[in-house]
N, C-alpha and C positions, 0 to 999 in steps of 0.2 A: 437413735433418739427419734422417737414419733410425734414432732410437733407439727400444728397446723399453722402454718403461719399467716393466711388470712387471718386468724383469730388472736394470735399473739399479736400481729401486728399492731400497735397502739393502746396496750393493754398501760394500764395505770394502776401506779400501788400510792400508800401512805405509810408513815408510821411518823409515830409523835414522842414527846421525849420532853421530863422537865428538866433544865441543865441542874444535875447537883455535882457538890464539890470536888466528888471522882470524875466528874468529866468535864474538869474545868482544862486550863494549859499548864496553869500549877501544877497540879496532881500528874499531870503527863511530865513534867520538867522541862518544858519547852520557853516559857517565862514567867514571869511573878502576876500575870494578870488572871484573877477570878470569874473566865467567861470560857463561854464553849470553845472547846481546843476544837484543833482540824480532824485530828481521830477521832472525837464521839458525831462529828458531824459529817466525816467519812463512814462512821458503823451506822449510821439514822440514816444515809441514804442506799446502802448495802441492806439494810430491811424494809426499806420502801422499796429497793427490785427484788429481793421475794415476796414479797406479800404479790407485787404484780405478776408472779410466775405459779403460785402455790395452785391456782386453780388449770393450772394448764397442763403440769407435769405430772407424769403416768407413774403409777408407784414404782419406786427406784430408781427411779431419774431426779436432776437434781440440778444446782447451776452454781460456779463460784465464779467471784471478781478476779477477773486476767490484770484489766488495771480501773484506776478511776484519776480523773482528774479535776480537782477542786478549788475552785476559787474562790477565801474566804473577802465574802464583801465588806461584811464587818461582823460582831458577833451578840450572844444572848450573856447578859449576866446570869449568876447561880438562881434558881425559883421560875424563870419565865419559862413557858412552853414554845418548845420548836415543832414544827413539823417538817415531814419530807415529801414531797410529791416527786412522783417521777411517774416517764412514759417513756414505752418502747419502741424507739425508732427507728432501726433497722436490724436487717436478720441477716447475717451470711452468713451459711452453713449452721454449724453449732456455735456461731458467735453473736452476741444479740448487743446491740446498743442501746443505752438510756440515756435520756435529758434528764436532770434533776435541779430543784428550785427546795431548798430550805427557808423558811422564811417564821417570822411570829409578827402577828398578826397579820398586820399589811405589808410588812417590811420586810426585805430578801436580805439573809443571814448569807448564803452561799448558794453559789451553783455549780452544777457538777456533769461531768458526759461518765458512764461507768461504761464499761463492755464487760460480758459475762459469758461464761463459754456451759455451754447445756453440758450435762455430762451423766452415766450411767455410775450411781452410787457403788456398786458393788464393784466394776472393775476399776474405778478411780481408784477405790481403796485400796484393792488387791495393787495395783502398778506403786503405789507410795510404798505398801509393805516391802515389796520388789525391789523398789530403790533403797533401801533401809537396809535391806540384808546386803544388797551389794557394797553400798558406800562402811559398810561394819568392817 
C-alpha cells in the first residue's frame, strides 16, 4: 500500500443519514423501540471513514473495519437526520484509527473509535476465494 501518512493523518469524513424504519432496533430485533439501532449507527460511521479515505487510496486499494467500538449515548427517533463525523488519528502500519461522533443537531447520538486495516482489493479478494475453496 502507498499511503502518505503525513496526509492521511487527520483526514476527516461525513456522512448523514435520515433514521427510517429499516434502521430502527425493531427492524434489527434487538427491542421494541422505534429509534436508531447500533448497526445503522455502526454502517453511518463505517461510511464517514471512507468518505475520509476515498481521496487518499490509489486505484485498487481499499480499507475495511478490523473492529469498531460504539457507544450508544442515547438515540434519533424514525424522520430525524443523523450525521457522522470522524477523524484519523492514528496510522500503524496498514492499520489506521478513527474517532467518531454521531450526533443531530447539537446533541451526541454515539461515539465510536473504528480501526481499519488498508488493503489491496485484488489480493484481498483472491485470499477470501482461497479460503473458500479450502474450508469446501
Amino acid at each position: 500500500m502507498s499511503i502518505n501518512e503525513e496526509q492521511l493523518l487527520g483526514a476527516v469524513g461525513m456522512a448523514t443519514m435520515v433514521v427510517r424504519a429499516a434502521d430502527t432496533s425493531v427492524a434489527a430485533g434487538f427491542n421494541e423501540l422505534p429509534v436508531l439501532s447500533s448497526s445503522a449507527a455502526s454502517s453511518l460511521v463505517e461510511s464517514a471513514c471512507s468518505a475520509a479515505l476515498a481521496e487518499h487510496c490509489a486505484p485498487g486499494e481499499t480499507s475495511f473495519t478490523a473492529s469498531i467500538t460504539l457507544e450508544m449515548i442515547t438515540s434519533a427517533p424514525i424522520g430525524e437526520e443523523v450525521r457522522a463525523h470522524v477523524r484519523l488519528i492514528e496510522i500503524d502500519g496498514q492499520t489506521i484509527t478513527f474517532e467518531a461522533e454521531i450526533t443531530h443537531i447539537n446533541r451526541t447520538i454515539a461515539t465510536a473509535h473504528v480501526q481499519r486495516r488498508l488493503i489491496d482489493r485484488l489480493s484481498f479478494m483472491a485470499r477470501v476465494a482461497a479460503e473458500r475453496i479450502v474450508s469446501a
